[in-house]
NUDO-432912 format. One record per residue (C-alpha): x, z, y. Coordinates in Angstrom, 1 decimal. Layout:
N
+--------+--------+--------+
!     c1 !     c3 !     c2 !
+--------+--------+--------+
!      X !      Z !      Y !
...
+--------+--------+--------+
REM end
This chain:
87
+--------+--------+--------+
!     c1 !     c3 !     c2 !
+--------+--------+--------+
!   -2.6 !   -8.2 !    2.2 !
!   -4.8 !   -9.8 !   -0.9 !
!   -5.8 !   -8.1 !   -3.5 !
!   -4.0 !  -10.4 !   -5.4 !
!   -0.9 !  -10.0 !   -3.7 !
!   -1.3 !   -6.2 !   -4.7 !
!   -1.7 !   -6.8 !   -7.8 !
!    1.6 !   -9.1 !   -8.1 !
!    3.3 !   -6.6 !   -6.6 !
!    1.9 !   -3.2 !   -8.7 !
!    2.7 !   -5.9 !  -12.0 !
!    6.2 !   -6.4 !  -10.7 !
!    6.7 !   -2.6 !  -10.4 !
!    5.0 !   -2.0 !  -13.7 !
!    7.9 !   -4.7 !  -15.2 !
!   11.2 !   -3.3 !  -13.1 !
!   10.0 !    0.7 !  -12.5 !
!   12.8 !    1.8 !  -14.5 !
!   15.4 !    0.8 !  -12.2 !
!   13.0 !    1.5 !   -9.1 !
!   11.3 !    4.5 !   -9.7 !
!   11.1 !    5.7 !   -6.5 !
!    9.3 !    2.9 !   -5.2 !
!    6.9 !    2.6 !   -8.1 !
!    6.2 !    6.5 !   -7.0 !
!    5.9 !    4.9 !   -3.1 !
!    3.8 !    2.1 !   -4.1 !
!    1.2 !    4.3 !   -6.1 !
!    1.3 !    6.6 !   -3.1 !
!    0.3 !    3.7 !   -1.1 !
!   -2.5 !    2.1 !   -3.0 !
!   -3.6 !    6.2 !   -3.9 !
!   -4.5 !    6.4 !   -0.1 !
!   -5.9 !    2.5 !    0.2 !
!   -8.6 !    3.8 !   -2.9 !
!   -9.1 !    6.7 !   -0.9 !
!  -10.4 !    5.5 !    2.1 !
!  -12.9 !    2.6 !    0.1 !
!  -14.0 !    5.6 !   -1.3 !
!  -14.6 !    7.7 !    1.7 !
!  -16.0 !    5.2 !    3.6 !
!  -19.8 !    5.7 !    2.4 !
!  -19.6 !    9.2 !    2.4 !
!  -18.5 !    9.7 !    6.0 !
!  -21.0 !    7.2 !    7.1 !
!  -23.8 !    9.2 !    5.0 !
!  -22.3 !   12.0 !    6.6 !
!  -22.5 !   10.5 !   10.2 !
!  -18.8 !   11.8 !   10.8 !
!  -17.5 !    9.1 !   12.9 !
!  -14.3 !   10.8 !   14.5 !
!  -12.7 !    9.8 !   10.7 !
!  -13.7 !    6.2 !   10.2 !
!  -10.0 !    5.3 !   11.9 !
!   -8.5 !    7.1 !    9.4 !
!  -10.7 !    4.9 !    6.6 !
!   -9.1 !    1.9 !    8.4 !
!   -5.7 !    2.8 !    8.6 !
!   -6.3 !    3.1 !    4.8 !
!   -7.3 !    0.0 !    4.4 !
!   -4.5 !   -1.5 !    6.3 !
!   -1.8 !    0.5 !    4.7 !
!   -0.3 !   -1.7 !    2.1 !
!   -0.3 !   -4.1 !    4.7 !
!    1.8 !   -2.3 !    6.9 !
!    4.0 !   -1.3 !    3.8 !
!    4.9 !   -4.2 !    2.8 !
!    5.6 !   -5.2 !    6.6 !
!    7.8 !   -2.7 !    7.2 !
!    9.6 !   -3.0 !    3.9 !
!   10.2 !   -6.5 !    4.5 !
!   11.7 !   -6.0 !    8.0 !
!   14.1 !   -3.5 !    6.8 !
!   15.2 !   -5.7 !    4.0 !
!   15.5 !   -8.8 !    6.6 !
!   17.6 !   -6.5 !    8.6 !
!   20.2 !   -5.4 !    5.8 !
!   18.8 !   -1.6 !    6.1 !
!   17.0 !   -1.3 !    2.8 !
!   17.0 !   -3.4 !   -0.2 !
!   13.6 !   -4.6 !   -1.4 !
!   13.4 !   -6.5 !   -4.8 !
!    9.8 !   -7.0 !   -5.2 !
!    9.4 !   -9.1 !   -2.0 !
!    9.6 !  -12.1 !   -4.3 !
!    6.4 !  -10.9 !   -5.7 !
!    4.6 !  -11.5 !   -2.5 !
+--------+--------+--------+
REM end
């Protein structure tokens, strides 16, 4: 996922939160733990503390995976996902 497509998305969020708060609270969740690991990554390699560097990259990759998995439930009629047309 672009930055740019997480930005489209957090702006569609920001528009339509009051009739989808929860996932305006999901989707800050999401990018809280995507910040997170940019900015543990320095610190555990200063650190030499190699065991966690997956956990860095499954930061990374999680509003990828998000949105993936949002986007098959919606195709599949299980949850109902508005801001796909963001994407």
């Amino acid at each position: 996922m672009t930055l740019k497509q997480v930005t489209r998305v957090r702006r569609w969020l920001v528009l339509h939160g009051r009739r989808h708060p929860v996932e305006v609270q999901a989707w800050d969740l999401v990018l809280i733990c995507w910040v997170m690991g940019w900015a543990a990554l320095p610190s555990l390699l200063l650190m030499e503390l190699w065991p966690l560097l997956p956990l860095c990259l499954l930061a990374f990759l999680l509003p990828s995976f998000y949105a993936r998995a949002r986007t098959r439930l919606h195709r599949a009629g299980r949850l109902r996902c508005d801001w796909l047309t963001a994407l």
